[in-house]
C-alpha positions as CSV (number, residue, x, y, z in Angstrom):
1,X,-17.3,-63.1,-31.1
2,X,-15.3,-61.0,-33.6
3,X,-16.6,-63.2,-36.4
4,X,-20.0,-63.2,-35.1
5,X,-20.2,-59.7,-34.9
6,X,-18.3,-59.2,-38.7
7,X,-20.8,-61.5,-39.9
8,X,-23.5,-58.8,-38.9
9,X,-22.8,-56.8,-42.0
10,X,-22.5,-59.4,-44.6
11,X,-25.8,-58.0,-45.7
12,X,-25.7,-54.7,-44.4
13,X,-26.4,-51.9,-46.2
14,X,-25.0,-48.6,-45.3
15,X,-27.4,-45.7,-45.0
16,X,-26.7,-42.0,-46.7
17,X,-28.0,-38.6,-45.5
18,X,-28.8,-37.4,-48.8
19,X,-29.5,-39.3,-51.9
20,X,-28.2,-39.0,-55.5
21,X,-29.7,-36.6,-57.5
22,X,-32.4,-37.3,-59.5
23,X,-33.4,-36.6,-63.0
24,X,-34.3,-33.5,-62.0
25,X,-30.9,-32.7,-60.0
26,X,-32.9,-32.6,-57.1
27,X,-31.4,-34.5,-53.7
28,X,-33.5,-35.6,-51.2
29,X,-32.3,-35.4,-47.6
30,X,-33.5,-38.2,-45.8
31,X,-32.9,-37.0,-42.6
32,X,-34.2,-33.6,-42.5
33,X,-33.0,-33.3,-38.6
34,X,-29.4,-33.2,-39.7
35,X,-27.9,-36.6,-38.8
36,X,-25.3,-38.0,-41.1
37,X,-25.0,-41.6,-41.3
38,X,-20.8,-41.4,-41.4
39,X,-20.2,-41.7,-37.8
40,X,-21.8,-44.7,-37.2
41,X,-21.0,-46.6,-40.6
42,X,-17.1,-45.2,-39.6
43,X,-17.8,-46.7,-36.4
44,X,-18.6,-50.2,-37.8
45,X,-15.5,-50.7,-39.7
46,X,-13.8,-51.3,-36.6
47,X,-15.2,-55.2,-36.3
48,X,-14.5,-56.0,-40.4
49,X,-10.8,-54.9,-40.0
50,X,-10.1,-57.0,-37.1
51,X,-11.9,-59.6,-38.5
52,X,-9.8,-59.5,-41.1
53,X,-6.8,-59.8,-39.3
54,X,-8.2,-62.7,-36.8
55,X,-9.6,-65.2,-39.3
56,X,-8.5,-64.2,-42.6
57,X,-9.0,-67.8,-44.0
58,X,-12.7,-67.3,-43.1
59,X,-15.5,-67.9,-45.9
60,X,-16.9,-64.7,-45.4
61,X,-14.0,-63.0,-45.4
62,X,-14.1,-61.4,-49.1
63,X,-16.9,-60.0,-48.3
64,X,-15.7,-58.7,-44.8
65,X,-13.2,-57.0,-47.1
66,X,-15.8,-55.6,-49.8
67,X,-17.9,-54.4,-46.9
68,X,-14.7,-52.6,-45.2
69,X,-14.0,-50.9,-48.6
70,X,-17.6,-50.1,-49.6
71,X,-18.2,-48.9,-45.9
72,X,-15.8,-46.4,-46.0
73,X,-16.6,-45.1,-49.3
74,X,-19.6,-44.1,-47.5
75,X,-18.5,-42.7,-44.4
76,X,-17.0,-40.0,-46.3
77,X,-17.7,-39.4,-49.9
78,X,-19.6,-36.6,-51.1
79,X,-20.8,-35.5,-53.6
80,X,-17.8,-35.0,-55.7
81,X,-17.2,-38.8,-55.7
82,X,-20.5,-39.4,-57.1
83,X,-18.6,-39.4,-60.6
84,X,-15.4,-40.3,-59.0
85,X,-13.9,-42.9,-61.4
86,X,-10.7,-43.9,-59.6
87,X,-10.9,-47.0,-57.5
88,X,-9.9,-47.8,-54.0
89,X,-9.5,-51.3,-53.5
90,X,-11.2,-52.4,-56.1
91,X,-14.0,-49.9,-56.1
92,X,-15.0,-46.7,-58.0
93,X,-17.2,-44.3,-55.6
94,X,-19.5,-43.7,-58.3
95,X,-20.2,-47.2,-58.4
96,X,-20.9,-47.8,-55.2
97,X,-22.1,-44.7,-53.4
98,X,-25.9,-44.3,-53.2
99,X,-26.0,-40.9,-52.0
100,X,-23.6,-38.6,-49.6
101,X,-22.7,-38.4,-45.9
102,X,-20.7,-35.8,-46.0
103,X,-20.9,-32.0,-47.1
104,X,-18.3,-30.7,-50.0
105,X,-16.9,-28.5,-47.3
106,X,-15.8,-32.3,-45.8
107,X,-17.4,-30.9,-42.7
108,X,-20.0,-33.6,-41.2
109,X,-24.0,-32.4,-40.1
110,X,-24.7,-34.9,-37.2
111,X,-27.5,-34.6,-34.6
112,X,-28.5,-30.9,-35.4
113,X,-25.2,-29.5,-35.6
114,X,-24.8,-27.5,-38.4
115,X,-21.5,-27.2,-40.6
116,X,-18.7,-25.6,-38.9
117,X,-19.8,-25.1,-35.3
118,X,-17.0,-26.9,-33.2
119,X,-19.1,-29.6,-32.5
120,X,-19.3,-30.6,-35.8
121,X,-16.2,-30.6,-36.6
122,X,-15.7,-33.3,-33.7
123,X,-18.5,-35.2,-35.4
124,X,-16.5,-35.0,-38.4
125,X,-13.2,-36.9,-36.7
126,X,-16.2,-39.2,-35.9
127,X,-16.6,-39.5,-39.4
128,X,-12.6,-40.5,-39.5
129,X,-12.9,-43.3,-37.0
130,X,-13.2,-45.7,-39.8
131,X,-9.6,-45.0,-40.8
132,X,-8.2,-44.6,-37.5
133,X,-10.0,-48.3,-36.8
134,X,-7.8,-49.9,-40.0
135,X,-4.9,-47.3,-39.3
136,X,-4.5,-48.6,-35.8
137,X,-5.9,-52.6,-36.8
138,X,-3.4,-53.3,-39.6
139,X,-0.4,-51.3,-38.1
140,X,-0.3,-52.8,-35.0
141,X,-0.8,-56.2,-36.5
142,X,2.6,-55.1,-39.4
143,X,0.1,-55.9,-42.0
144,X,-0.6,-53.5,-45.2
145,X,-2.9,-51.3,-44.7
146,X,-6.2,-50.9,-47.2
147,X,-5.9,-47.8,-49.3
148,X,-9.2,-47.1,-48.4
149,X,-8.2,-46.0,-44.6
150,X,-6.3,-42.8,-45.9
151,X,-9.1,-41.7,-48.7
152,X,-10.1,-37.9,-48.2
153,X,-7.3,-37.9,-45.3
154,X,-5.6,-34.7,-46.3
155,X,-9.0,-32.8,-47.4
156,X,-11.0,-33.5,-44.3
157,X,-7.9,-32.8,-41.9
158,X,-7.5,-29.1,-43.5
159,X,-11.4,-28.5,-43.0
160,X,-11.0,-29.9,-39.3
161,X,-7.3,-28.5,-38.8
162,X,-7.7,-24.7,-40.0
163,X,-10.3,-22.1,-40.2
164,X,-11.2,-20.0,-43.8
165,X,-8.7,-17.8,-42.6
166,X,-6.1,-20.3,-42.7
167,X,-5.3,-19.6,-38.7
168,X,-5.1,-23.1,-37.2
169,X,-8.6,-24.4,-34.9
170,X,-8.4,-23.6,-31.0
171,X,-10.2,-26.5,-29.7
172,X,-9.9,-26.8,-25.6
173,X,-7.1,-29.4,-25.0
174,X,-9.4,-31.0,-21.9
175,X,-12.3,-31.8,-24.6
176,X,-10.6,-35.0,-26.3
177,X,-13.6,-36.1,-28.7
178,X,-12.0,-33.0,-30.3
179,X,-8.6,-31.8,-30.8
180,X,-7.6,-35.0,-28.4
181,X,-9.2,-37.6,-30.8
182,X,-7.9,-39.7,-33.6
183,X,-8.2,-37.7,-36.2
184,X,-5.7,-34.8,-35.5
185,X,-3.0,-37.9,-34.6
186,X,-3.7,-39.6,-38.0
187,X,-3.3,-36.2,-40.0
188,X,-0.3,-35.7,-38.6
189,X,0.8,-38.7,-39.7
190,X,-0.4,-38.9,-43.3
191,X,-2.1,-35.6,-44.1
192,X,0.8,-33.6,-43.6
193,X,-0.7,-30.5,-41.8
194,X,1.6,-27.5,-41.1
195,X,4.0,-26.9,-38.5
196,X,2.2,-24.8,-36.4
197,X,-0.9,-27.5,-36.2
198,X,1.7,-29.8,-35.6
199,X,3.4,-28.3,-33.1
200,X,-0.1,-27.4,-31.4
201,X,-1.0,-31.0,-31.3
202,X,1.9,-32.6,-30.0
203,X,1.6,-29.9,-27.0
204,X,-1.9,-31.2,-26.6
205,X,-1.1,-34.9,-26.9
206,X,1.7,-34.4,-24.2
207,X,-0.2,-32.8,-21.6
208,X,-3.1,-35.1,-22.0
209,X,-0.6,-38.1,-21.8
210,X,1.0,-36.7,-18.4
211,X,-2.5,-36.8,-16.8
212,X,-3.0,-40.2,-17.3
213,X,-2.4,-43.0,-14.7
214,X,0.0,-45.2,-15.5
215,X,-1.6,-48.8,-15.2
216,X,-5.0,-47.4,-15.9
217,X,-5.5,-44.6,-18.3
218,X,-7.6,-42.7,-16.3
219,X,-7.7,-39.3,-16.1
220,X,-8.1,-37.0,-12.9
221,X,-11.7,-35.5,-12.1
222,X,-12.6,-32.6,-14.2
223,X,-9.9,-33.2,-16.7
224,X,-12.3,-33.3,-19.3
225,X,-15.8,-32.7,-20.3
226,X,-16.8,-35.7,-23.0
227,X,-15.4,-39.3,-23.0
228,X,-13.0,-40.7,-25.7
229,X,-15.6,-42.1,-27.3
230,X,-14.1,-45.0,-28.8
231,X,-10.4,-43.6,-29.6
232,X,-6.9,-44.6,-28.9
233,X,-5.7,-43.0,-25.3
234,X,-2.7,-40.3,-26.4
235,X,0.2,-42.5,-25.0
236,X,-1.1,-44.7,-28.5
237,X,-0.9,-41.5,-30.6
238,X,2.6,-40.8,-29.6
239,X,3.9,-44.5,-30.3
240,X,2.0,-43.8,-34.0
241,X,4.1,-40.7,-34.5
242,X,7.2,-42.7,-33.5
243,X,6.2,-45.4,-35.7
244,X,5.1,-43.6,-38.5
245,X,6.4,-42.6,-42.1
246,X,4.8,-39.9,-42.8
247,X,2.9,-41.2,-45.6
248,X,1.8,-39.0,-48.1
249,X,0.3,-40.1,-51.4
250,X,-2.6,-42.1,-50.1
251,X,-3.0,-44.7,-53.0
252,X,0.9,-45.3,-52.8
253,X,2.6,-44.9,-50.0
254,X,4.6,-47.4,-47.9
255,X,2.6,-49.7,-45.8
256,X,-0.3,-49.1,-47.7
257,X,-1.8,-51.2,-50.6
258,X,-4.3,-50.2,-53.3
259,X,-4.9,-54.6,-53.8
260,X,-8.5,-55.1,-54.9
261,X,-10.6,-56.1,-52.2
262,X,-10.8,-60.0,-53.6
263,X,-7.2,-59.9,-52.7
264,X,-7.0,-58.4,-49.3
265,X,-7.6,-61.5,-47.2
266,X,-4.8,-63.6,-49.2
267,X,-2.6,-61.0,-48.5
268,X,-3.6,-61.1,-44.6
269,X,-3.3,-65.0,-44.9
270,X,0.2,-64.4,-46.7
271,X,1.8,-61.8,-45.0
């Protein structure tokens, strides 16, 4: 099924909320209603990466890894990266990116919600699902994991992690698409956020955790308003933290390769 479902985007072509300028300098949004594409291309990267890891001697799987790279280019490049030289995996943004997803502010428009409402930002930890997908995939598995999963880490966490003001976000602990979602876990394990977010977080994480049943996960009526949609349950992000370096530089840090994508799935056959 895995393989079925990675073979899905052998031909896929991801889809960009706003194109590259034209002659002109003039971008065209192509959806006008405000509705990035980077959630759901984030979402999608899921399948490639454990493809990857479950039938790395497969003959699609090159492209499995091209599509992972590409992918996540453009979940969350914009429009700096249109010139943006320096590859990941193999892959120079400006090479590969066909318009933008994401807003220079690295705050994500999705479904009418305008940049910088809460909501928005939550869409925007959407837009990190991608890396928290190969974060959690390749980790868990002691593989390396792509370069790609920590690109625009540190950047999108302070837009998500503080206001213009530089006070850290208040989201409600009980709504975990936001401040209870991958995204704040990851950047506290790569993006190196201050103290105070970090401290704010862990509170979070553990009162979330204590709610949850054992065996099942579940969580008691009315302890939240949205579902987890599609994230790790915060028991997972506390065994990250433990398990975590720290990483830091995202093209060079430990457990992390920069390989070019051709390479990636001898290194998953190898390792």
């Amino acid at each position: 099924m895995v393989v079925h479902e990675a073979n899905r985007f052998v031909k896929y072509t991801p889809k960009y909320r706003w194109t590259r300028p034209d002659i002109r300098g003039q971008v065209t949004d192509n959806y006008p209603t405000g509705d990035s594409k980077s959630e759901e291309i984030a979402w999608n990267l899921a399948i490639l990466a454990r493809a990857l890891i479950l039938a790395p001697d497969n003959a699609n799987a090159e492209r499995w890894a091209e599509r992972l790279i590409t992918m996540q280019i453009a979940a969350l490049g914009d429009r700096n990266d249109l010139s943006e030289t320096m590859t990941i995996n193999g892959l120079a943004p400006c090479d590969v990116m066909n318009g933008t997803n994401v807003n220079p502010t690295r705050l994500v428009e999705n479904h009418g919600v305008a940049d910088g409402q809460d909501v928005s930002r939550w869409y925007t930890m959407a837009s990190l699902s991608g890396s928290e997908w190969m974060l959690r995939t390749f980790l868990l598995a002691g593989k390396p994991v792509p370069s790609a999963a920590l690109w625009h880490m540190a950047d999108t966490m302070r837009a998500l992690a503080y206001n213009p003001d530089g006070s850290v976000w208040s989201m409600d602990w009980r709504e975990p698409v936001g401040e209870l979602s991958y995204a704040p876990a990851i950047g506290y394990m790569f993006a190196d956020p201050r103290q105070d977010y970090i401290d704010t977080l862990l509170h979070r994480l553990a009162i979330f955790a204590g709610q949850q049943d054992d065996t099942t996960g579940a969580l008691p009526a009315g302890a939240f308003n949205w579902p987890v949609y599609g994230s790790s349950q915060p028991g997972e992000f506390l065994s990250y933290i433990r398990m975590s370096d720290r990483m830091q530089n995202p093209l060079t840090c430990p457990r992390a390769t920069n390989a070019h994508y051709t390479s990636l799935a001898a290194i998953y056959r190898s390792v």
